[in-house]
KOLDREN-64735 format. One record per residue: residue number from 1; residue in three letters; x, y, z of N, C-alpha, C in turn. Coordinates in nm, 2 decimals. Example, Ala and Ser with C-alpha at 12.3 -4.5 7.8 and 13.67 -1.06 7.14 Angstrom:
# KOLDREN-64735
n=1	res=ALA	n.px=1.32	n.py=-0.57	n.pz=0.78	ca.px=1.23	ca.py=-0.45	ca.pz=0.78	c.px=1.32	c.py=-0.33	c.pz=0.78
n=2	res=SER	n.px=1.28	n.py=-0.22	n.pz=0.71	ca.px=1.37	ca.py=-0.11	ca.pz=0.71	c.px=1.29	c.py=0.00	c.pz=0.79
This chain:
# KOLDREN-64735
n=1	res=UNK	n.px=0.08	n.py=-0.12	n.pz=0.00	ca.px=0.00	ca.py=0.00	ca.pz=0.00	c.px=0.09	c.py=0.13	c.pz=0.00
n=2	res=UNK	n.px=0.20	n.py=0.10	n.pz=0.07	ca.px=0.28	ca.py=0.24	ca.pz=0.08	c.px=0.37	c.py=0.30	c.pz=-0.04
n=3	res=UNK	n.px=0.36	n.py=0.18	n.pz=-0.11	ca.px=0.43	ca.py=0.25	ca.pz=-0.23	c.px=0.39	c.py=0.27	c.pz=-0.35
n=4	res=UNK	n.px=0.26	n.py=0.19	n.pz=-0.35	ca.px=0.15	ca.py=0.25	ca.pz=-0.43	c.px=0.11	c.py=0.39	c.pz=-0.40
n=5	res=UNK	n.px=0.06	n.py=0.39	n.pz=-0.25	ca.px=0.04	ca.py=0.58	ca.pz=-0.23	c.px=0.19	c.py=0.64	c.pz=-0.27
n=6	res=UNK	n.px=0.31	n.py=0.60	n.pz=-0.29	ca.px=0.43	ca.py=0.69	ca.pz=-0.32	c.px=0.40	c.py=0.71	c.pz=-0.43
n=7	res=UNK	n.px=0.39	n.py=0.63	n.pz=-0.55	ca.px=0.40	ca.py=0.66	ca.pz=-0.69	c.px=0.27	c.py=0.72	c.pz=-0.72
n=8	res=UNK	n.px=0.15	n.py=0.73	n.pz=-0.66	ca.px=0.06	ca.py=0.81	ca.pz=-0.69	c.px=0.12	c.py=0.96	c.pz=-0.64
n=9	res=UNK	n.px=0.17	n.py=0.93	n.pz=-0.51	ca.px=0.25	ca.py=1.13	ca.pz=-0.50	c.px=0.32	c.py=1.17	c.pz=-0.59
n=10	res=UNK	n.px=0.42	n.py=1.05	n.pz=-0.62	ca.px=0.49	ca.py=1.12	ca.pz=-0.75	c.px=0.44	c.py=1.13	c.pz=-0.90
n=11	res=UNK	n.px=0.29	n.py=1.07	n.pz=-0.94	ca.px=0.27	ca.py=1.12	ca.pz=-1.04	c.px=0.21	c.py=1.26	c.pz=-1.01
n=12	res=UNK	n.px=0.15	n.py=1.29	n.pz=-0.92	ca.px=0.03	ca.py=1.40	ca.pz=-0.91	c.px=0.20	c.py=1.53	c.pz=-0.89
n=13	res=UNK	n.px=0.27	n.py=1.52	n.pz=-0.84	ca.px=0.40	ca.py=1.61	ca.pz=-0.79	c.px=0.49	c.py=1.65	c.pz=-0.92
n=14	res=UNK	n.px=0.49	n.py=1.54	n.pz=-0.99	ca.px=0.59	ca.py=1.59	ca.pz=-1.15	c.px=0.53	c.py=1.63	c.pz=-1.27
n=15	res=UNK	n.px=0.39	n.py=1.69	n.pz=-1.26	ca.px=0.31	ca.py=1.75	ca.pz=-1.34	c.px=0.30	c.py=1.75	c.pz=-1.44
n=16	res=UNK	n.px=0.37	n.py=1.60	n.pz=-1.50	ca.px=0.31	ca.py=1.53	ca.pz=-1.66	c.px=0.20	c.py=1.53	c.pz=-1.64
n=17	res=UNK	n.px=0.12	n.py=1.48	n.pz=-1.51	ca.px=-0.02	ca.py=1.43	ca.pz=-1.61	c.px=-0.15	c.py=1.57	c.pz=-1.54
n=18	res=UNK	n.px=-0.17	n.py=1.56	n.pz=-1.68	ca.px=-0.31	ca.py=1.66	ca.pz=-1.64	c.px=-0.42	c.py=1.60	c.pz=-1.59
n=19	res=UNK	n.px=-0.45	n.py=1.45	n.pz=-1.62	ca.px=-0.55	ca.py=1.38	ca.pz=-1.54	c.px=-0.47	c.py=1.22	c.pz=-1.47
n=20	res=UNK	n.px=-0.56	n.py=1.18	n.pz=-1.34	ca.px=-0.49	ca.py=1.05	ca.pz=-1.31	c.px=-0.59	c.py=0.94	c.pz=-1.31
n=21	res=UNK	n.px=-0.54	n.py=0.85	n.pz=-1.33	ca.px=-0.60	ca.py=0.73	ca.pz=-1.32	c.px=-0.59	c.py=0.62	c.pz=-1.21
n=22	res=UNK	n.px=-0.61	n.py=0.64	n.pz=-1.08	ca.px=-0.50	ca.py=0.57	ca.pz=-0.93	c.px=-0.54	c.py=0.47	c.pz=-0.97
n=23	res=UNK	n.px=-0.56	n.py=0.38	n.pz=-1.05	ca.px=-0.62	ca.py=0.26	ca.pz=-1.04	c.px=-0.52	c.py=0.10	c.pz=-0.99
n=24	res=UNK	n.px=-0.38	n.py=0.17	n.pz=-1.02	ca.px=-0.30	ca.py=0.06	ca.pz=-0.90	c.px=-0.30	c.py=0.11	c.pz=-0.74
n=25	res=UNK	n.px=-0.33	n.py=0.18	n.pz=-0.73	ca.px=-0.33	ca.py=0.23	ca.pz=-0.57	c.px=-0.51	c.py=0.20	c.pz=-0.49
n=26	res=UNK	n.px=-0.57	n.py=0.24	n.pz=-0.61	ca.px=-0.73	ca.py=0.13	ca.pz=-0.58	c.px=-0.74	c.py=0.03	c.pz=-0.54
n=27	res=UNK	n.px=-0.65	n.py=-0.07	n.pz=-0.66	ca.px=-0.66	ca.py=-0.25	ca.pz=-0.65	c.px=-0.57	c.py=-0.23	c.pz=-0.53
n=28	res=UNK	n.px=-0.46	n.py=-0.19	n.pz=-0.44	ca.px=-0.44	ca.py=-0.23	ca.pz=-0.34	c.px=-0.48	c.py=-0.15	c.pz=-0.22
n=29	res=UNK	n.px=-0.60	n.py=-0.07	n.pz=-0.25	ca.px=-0.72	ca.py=-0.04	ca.pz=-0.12	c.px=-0.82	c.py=-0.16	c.pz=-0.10
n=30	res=UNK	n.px=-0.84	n.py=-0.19	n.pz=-0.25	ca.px=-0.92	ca.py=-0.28	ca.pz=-0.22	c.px=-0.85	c.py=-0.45	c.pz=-0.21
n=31	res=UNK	n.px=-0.72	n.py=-0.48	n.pz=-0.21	ca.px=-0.70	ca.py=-0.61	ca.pz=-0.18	c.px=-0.68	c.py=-0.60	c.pz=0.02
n=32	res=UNK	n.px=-0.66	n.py=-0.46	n.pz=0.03	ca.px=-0.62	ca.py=-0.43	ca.pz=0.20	c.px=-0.77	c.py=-0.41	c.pz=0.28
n=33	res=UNK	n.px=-0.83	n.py=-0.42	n.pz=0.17	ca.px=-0.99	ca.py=-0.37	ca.pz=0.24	c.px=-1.14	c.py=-0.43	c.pz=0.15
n=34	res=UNK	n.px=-1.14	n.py=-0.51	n.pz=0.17	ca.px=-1.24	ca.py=-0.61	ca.pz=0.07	c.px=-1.36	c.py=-0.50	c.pz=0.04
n=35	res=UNK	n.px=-1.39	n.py=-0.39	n.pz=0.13	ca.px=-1.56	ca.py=-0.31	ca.pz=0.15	c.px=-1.56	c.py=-0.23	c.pz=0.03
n=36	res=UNK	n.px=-1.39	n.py=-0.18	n.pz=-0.02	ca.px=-1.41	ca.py=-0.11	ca.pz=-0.22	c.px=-1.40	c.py=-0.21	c.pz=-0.30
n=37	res=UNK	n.px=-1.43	n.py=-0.31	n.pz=-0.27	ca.px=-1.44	ca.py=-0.42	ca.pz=-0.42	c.px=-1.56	c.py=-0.38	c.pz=-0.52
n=38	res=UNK	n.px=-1.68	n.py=-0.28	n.pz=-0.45	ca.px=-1.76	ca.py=-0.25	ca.pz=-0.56	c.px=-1.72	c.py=-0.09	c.pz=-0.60
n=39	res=UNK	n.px=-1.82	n.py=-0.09	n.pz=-0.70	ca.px=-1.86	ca.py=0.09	ca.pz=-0.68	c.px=-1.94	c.py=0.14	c.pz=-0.63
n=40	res=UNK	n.px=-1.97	n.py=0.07	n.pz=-0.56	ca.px=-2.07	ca.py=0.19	ca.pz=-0.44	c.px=-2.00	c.py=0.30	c.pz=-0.35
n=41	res=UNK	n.px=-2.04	n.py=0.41	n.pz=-0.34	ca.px=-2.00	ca.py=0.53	ca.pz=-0.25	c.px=-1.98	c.py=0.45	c.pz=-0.08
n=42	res=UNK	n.px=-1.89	n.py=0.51	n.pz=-0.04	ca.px=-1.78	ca.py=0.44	ca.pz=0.13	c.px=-1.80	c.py=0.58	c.pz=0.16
n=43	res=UNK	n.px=-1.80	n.py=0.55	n.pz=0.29	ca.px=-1.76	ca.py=0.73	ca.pz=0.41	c.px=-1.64	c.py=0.73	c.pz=0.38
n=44	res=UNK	n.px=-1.61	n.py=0.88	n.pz=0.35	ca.px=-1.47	ca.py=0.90	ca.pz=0.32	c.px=-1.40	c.py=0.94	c.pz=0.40
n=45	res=UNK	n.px=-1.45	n.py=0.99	n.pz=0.55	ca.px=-1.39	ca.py=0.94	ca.pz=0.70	c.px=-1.31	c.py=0.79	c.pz=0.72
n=46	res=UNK	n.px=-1.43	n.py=0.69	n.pz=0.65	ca.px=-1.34	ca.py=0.58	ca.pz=0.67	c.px=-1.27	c.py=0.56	c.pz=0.60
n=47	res=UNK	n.px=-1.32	n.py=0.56	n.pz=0.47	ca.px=-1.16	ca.py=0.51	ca.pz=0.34	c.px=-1.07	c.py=0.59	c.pz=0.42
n=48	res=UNK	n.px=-1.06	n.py=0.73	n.pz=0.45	ca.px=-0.93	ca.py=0.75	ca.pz=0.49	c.px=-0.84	c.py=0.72	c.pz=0.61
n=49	res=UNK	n.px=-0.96	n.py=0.68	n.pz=0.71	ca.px=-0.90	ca.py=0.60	ca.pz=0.82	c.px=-0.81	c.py=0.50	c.pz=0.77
n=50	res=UNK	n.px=-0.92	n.py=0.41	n.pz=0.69	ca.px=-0.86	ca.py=0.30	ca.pz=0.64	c.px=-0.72	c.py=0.29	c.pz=0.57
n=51	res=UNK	n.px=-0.70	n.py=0.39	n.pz=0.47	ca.px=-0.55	ca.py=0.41	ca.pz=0.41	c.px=-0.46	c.py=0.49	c.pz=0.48
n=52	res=UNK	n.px=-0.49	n.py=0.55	n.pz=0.62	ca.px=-0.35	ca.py=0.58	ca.pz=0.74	c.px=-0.36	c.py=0.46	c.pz=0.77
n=53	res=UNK	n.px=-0.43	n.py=0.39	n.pz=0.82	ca.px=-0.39	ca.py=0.25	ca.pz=0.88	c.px=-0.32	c.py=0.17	c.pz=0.83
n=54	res=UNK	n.px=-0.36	n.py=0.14	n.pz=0.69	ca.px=-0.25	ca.py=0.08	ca.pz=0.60	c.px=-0.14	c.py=0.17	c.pz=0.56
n=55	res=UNK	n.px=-0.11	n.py=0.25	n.pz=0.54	ca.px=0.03	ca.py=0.31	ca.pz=0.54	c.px=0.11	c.py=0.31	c.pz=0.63
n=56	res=UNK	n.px=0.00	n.py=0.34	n.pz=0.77	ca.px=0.10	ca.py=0.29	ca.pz=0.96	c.px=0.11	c.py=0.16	c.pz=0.94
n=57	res=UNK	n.px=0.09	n.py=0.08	n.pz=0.91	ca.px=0.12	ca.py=-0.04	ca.pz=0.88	c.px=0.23	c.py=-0.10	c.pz=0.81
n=58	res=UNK	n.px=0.23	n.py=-0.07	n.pz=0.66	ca.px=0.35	ca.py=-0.06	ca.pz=0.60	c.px=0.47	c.py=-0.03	c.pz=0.64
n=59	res=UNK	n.px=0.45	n.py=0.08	n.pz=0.72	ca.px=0.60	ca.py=0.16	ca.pz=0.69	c.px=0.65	c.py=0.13	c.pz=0.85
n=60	res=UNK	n.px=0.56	n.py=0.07	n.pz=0.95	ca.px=0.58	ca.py=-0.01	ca.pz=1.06	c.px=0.67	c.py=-0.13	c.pz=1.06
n=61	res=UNK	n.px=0.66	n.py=-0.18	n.pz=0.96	ca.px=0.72	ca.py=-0.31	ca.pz=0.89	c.px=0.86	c.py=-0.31	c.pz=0.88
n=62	res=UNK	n.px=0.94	n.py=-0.19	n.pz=0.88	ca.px=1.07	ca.py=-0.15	ca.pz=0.85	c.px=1.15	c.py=-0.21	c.pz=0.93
n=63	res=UNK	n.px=1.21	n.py=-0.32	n.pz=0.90	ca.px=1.33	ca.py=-0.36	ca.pz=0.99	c.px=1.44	c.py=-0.30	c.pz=1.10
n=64	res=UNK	n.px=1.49	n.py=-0.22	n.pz=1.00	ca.px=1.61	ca.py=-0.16	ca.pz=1.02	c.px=1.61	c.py=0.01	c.pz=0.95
n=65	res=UNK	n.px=1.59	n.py=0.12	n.pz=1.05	ca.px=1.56	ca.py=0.22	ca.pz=1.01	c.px=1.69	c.py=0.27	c.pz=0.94
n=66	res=UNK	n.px=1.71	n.py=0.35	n.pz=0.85	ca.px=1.86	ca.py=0.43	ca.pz=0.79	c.px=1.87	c.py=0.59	c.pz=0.91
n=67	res=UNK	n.px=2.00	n.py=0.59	n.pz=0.94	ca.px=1.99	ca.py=0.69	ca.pz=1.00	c.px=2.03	c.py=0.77	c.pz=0.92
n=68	res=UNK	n.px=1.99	n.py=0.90	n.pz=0.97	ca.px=2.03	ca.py=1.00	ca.pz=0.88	c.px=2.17	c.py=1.11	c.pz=0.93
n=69	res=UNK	n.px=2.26	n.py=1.14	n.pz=0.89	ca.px=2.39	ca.py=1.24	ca.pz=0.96	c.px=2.36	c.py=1.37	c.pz=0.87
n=70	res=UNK	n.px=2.23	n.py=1.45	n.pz=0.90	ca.px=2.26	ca.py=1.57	ca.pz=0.89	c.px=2.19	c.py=1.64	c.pz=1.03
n=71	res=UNK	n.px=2.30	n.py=1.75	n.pz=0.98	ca.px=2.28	ca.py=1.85	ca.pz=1.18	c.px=2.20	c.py=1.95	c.pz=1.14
n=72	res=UNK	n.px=2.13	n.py=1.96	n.pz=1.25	ca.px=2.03	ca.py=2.04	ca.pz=1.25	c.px=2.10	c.py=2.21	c.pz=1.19
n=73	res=UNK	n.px=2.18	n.py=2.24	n.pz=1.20	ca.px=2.25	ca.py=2.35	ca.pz=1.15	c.px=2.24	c.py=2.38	c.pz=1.00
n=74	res=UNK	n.px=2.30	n.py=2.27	n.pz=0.95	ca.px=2.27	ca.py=2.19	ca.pz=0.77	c.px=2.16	c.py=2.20	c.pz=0.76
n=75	res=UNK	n.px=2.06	n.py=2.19	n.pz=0.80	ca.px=1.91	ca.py=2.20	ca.pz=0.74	c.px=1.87	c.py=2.36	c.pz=0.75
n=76	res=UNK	n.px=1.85	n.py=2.44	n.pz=0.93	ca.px=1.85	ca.py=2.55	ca.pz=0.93	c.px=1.90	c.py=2.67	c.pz=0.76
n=77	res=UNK	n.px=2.04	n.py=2.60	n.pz=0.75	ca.px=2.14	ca.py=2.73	ca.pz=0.67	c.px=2.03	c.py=2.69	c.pz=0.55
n=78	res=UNK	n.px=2.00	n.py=2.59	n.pz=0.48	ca.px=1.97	ca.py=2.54	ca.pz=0.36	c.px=1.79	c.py=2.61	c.pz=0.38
n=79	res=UNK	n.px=1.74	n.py=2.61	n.pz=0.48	ca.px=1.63	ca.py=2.65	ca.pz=0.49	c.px=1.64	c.py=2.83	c.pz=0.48
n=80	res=UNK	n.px=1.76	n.py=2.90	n.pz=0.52	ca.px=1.75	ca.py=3.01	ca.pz=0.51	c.px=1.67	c.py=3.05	c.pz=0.63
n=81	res=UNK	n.px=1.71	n.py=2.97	n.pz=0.72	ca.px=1.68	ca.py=2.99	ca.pz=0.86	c.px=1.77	c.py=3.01	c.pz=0.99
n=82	res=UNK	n.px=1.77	n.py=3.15	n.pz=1.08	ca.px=1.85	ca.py=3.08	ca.pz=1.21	c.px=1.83	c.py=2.96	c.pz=1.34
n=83	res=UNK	n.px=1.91	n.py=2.96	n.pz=1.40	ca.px=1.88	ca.py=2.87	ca.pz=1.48	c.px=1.85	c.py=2.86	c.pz=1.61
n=84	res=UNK	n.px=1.77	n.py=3.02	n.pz=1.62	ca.px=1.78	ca.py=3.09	ca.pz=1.78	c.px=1.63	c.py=3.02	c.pz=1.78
């Protein structure tokens, strides 16, 4: 589910497409959630419950996190921010 929602960010973010079609990020709402296997209208309170849950899920999965070595200084300057 979580990388299906990625590649839908990155189509909607690099603004080739003037229309989208999620329909791989669909099939895996609906293989994570049998209740969109039709077309009938869902609370969209729940679908969205439902796809943080599957994303917290996913990315919960992570073995072994990467750490990251930048200092909070490095981010500030690049932000064009101080640090007070």
């Amino acid at each position: 589910m979580a990388k299906e929602f990625s590649s839908l960010l990155e189509q909607i973010n690099d603004g080739q497409n003037s229309v989208l079609q999620p329909k791989s990020f669909r099939t895996a709402l609906q293989a994570h959630c049998p209740i969109f296997n039709n077309s009938k209208q869902q609370d969209a309170n729940e679908c969205l419950s439902i796809i943080l849950d599957a994303l917290c899920e996913d990315l919960n999965r992570v073995k072994t996190k990467q750490a990251f070595d930048v200092k909070s200084e490095q981010i500030f300057r690049e932000l064009g921010l101080s640090e007070e």
